[in-house]
VMD Tcl script that draws the C-alpha trace (Angstrom):
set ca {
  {17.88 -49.85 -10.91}
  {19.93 -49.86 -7.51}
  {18.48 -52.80 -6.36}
  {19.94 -54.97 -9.55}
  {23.68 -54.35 -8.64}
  {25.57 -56.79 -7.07}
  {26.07 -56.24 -3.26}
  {29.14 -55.18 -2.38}
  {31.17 -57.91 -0.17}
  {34.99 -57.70 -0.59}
  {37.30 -55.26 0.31}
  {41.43 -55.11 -0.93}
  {43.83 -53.66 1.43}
  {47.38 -53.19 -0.07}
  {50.22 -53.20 2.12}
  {53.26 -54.25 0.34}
  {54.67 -50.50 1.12}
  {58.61 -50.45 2.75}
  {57.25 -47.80 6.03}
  {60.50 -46.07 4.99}
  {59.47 -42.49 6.33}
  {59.21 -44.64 9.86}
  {62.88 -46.28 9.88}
  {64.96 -47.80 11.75}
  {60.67 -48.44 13.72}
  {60.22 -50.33 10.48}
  {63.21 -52.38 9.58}
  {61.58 -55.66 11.35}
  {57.74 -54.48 11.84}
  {55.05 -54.11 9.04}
  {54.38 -50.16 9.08}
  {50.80 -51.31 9.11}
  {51.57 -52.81 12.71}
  {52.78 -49.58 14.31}
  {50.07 -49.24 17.64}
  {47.94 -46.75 16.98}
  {47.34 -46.23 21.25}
  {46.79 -50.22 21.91}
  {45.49 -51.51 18.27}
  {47.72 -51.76 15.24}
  {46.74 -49.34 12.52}
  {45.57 -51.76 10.02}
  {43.27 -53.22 12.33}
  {41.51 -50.33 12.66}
  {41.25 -50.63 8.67}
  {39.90 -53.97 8.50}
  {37.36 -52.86 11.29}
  {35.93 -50.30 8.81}
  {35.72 -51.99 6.23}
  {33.20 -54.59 8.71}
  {31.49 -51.92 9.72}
  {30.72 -51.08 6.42}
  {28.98 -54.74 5.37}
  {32.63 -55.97 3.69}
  {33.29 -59.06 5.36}
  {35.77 -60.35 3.12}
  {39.12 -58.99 3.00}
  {42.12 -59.56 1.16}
  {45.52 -58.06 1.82}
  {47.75 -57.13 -0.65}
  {51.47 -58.03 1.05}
  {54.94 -57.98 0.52}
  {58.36 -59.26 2.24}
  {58.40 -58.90 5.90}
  {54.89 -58.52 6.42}
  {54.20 -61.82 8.09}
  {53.51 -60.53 11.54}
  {49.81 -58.92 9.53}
  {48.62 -62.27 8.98}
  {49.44 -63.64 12.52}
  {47.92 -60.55 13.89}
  {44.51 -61.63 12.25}
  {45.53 -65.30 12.98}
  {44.40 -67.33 16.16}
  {47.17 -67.77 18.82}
  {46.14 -70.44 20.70}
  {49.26 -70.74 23.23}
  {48.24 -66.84 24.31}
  {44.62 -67.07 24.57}
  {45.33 -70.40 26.85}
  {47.11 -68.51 28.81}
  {45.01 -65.91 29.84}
  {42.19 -67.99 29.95}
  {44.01 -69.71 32.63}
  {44.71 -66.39 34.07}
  {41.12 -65.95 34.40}
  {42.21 -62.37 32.26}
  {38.52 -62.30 30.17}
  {39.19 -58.75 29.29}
  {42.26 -59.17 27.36}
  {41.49 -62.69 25.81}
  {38.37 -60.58 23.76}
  {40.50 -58.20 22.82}
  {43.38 -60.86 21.54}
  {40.18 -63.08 19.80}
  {38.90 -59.72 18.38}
  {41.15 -59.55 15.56}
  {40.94 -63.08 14.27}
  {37.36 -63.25 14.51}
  {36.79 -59.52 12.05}
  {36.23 -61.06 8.87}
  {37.42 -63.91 6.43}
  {41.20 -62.97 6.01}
  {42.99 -64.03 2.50}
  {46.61 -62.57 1.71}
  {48.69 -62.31 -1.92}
  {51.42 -61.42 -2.21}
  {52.50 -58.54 -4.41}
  {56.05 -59.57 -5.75}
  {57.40 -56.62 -7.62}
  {56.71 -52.89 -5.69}
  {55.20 -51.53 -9.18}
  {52.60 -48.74 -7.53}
  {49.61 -48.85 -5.99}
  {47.48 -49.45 -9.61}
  {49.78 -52.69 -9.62}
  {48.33 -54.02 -6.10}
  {44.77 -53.23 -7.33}
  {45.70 -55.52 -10.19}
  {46.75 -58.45 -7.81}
  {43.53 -58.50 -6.21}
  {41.62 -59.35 -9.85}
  {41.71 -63.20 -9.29}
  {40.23 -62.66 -5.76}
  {37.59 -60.47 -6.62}
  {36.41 -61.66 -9.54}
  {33.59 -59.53 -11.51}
  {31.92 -57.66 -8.61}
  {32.42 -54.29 -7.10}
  {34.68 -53.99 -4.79}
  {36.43 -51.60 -1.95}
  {40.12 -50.60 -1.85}
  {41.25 -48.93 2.00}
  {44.51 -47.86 2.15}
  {46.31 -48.05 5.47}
  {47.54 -45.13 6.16}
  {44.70 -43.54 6.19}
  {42.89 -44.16 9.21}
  {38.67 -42.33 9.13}
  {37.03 -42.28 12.22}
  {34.31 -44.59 12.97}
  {31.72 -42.19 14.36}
  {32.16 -40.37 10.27}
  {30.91 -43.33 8.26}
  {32.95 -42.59 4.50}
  {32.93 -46.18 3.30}
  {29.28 -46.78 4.22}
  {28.36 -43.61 2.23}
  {30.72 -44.74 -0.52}
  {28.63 -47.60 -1.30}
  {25.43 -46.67 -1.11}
  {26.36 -44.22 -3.55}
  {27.80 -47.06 -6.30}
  {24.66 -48.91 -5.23}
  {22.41 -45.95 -6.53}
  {25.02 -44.35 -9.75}
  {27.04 -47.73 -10.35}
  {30.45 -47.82 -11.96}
  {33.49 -46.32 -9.05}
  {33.46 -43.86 -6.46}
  {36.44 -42.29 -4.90}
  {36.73 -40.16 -1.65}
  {38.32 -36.59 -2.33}
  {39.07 -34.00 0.81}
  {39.25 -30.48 0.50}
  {43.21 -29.25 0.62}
  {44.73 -26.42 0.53}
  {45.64 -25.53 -2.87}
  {49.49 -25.03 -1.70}
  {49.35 -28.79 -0.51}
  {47.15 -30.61 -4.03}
  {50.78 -31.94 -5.08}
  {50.63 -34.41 -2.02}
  {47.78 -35.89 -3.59}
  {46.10 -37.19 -6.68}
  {43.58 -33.95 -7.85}
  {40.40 -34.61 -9.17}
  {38.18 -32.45 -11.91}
  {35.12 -32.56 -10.76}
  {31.24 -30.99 -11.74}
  {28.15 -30.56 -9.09}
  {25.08 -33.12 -8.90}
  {21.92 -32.94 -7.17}
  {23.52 -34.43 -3.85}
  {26.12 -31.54 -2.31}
  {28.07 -34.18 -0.59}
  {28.36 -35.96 -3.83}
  {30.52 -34.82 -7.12}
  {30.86 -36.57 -10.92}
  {34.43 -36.41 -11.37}
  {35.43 -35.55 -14.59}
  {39.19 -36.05 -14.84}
  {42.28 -36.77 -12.52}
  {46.35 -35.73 -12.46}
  {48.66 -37.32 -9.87}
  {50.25 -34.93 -7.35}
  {50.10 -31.99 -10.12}
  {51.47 -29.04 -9.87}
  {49.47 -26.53 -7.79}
  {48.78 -23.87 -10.82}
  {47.89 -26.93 -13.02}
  {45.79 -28.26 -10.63}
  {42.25 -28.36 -11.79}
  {40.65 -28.13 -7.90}
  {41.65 -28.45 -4.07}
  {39.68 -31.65 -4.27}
  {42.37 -34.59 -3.11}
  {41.82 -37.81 -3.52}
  {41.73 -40.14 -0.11}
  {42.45 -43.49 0.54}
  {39.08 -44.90 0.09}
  {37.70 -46.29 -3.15}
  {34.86 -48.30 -4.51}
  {35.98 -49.70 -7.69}
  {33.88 -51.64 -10.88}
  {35.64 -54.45 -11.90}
  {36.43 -52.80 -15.20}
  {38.72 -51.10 -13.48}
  {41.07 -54.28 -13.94}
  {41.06 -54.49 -17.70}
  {42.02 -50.53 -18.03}
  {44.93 -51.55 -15.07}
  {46.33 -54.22 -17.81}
  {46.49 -51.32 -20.56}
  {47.96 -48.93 -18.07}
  {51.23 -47.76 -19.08}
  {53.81 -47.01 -16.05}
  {53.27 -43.25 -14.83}
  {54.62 -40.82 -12.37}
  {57.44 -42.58 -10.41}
  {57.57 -45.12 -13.07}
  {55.02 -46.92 -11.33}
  {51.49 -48.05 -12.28}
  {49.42 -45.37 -11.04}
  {45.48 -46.77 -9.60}
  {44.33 -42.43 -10.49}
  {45.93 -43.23 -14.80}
  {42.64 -46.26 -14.36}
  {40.11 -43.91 -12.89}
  {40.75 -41.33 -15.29}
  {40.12 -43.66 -18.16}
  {37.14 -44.66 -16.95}
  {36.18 -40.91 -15.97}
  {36.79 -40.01 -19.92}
  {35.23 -43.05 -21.15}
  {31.68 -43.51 -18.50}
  {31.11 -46.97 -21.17}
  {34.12 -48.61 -19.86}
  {32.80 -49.34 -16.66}
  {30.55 -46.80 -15.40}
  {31.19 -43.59 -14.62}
  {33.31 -42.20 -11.69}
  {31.75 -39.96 -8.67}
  {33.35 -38.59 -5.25}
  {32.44 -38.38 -2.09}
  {33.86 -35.31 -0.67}
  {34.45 -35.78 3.25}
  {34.59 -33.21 5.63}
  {35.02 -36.16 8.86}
  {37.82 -36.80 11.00}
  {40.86 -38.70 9.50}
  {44.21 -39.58 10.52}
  {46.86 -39.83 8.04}
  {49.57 -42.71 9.86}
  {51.96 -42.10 6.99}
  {53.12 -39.27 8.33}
  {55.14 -39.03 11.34}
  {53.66 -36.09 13.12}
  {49.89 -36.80 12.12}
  {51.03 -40.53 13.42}
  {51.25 -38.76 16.51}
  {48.70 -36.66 16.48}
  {46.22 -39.85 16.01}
  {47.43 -41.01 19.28}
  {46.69 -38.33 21.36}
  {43.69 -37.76 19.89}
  {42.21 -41.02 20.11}
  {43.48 -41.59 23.76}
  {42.08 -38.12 24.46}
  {38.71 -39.84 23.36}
  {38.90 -43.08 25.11}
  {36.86 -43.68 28.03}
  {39.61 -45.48 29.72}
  {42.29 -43.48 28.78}
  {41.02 -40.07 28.19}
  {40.41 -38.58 31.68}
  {43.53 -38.98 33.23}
  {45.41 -37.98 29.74}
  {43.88 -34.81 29.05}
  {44.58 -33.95 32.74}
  {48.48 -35.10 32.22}
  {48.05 -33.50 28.49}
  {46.67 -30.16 30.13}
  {49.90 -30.08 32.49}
  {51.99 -30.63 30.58}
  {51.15 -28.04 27.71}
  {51.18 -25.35 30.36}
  {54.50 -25.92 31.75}
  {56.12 -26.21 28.21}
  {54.38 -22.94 27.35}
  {55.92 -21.48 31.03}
  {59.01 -23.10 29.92}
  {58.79 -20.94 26.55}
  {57.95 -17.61 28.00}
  {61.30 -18.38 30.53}
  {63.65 -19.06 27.59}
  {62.31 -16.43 25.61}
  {62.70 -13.68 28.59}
  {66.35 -14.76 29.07}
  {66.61 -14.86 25.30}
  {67.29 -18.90 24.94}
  {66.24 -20.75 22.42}
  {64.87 -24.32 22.99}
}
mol new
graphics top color blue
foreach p $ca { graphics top sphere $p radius 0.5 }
foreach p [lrange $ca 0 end-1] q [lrange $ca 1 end] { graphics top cylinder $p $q radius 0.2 }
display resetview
């Protein structure tokens, strides 16, 4: 019954990944610590995965990614000084990160795929359930995917994945899941995945997302895995195993979103995140979308000019 299964606690965010698409941004700075308006992507992460019950977080890292744990880390020098400032606004928001959750960090050594920095987390997490976020994909708090996630391995057990609807000219971007209809229309029993296939091999539009709730079996089929695509140790080679094989560890459902998420891995949807969250900010947002407004209509005059006198811009 749903009530017997362990509650779900921990959540594994890997970030050992070099941020090359973001370079020279990301030669000294974590990709994961790009602002995203006046918050650091990743700590928009961790905040989900709060909101969603998982209090305890571990961090899969690399080189160079110090400045993630002093983001989550007190600093005491900075908080004195705008408490002496009498600046109470800005010391919550500097006390806000290190107070989320319970941080830990490991480090992942070898860049050997994302399956790989699942696999680091095993001592951590021990035999429980667990979530995996990945930071570059940012979901918007008001559309509750993690939440959902687990109440749905609460009620079916074994792993759930998130998959999005693409466009069946983009399914190579992604991992592509096979997937059959249950009771719940939200909800699907995945039957089989391929990693970024080729779009007439593709078995669906359904993409996989960077949200996962995994069964700890999940760690013994990751020791058996064989290197994949890239020559890396591919997370979606686990899932189908236990897809084909429901006794391993349960079987495997999706949650298919239809919410609002930004994907920070990519430079223009970077920006796009930032002008749509300002847009939404209470602070922000009035005076933006009056400056935004502006200045969309004077590029578009600017257009119609160059195009009459036949220049290009």
């Amino acid at each position: 019954m749903t009530q017997s299964r362990p509650r779900i606690s921990k959540a594994v965010i890997p970030a050992a990944g070099l941020g090359t698409r973001f370079l020279p941004a990301t030669k000294a700075t974590p990709k994961e610590m790009l602002p995203v308006v006046d918050k650091p992507a990743i700590q928009y992460v961790v905040e989900e995965a709060v909101l969603a019950g998982l209090s305890d977080v571990l961090m899969i890292t690399g080189r160079n990614k110090r400045p993630l744990e002093d983001h989550f880390d007190r600093n005491y020098e900075l908080e004195e000084a705008l408490r002496r400032k009498g600046d109470d606004g800005r010391l919550a928001r500097v006390q806000e990160s290190s107070d989320l959750a319970t941080m830990h960090y490991v480090r992942q050594g070898d860049p050997r795929g994302l399956g790989h920095a699942v696999l680091c987390a095993a001592p951590h997490v021990g035999d429980e359930p667990f979530a995996v976020l990945l930071g570059d994909d940012l979901i918007d708090a008001r559309d509750p995917l993690l939440s959902h996630m687990v109440d749905i391995q609460r009620k079916h057990g074994g792993s759930v994945i998130a998959l999005m609807e693409v466009d069946h000219s983009q399914i190579h971007l992604y991992g592509c899941a096979a997937v059959k209809p249950t009771d719940n229309p939200t909800v699907v029993q995945i039957t089989g995945l391929v990693e970024k296939p080729d779009p007439a091999e593709a078995p669906s539009n359904y993409a996989v997302i960077g949200r996962y709730v995994l069964d700890p079996a999940v760690f013994d089929v990751l020791r058996e895995t064989p290197p994949g695509r890239g020559g890396e140790i591919q997370l979606t080679d686990a899932l189908q195993a236990l897809a084909a094989e429901p006794g391993l560890g349960g079987p495997v459902h999706g949650v298919v979103f239809k919410g609002r998420r930004y994907d920070t891995g990519d430079r223009g949807d970077y920006l796009r995140a930032i002008v749509r969250l300002a847009c939404e900010r209470e602070d922000l947002g009035p005076d933006f979308r009056s400056w935004l407004r502006r200045y969309v209509t004077e590029e578009m005059e600017h257009l119609e000019q160059d195009r009459r006198h036949g220049h290009a811009r």
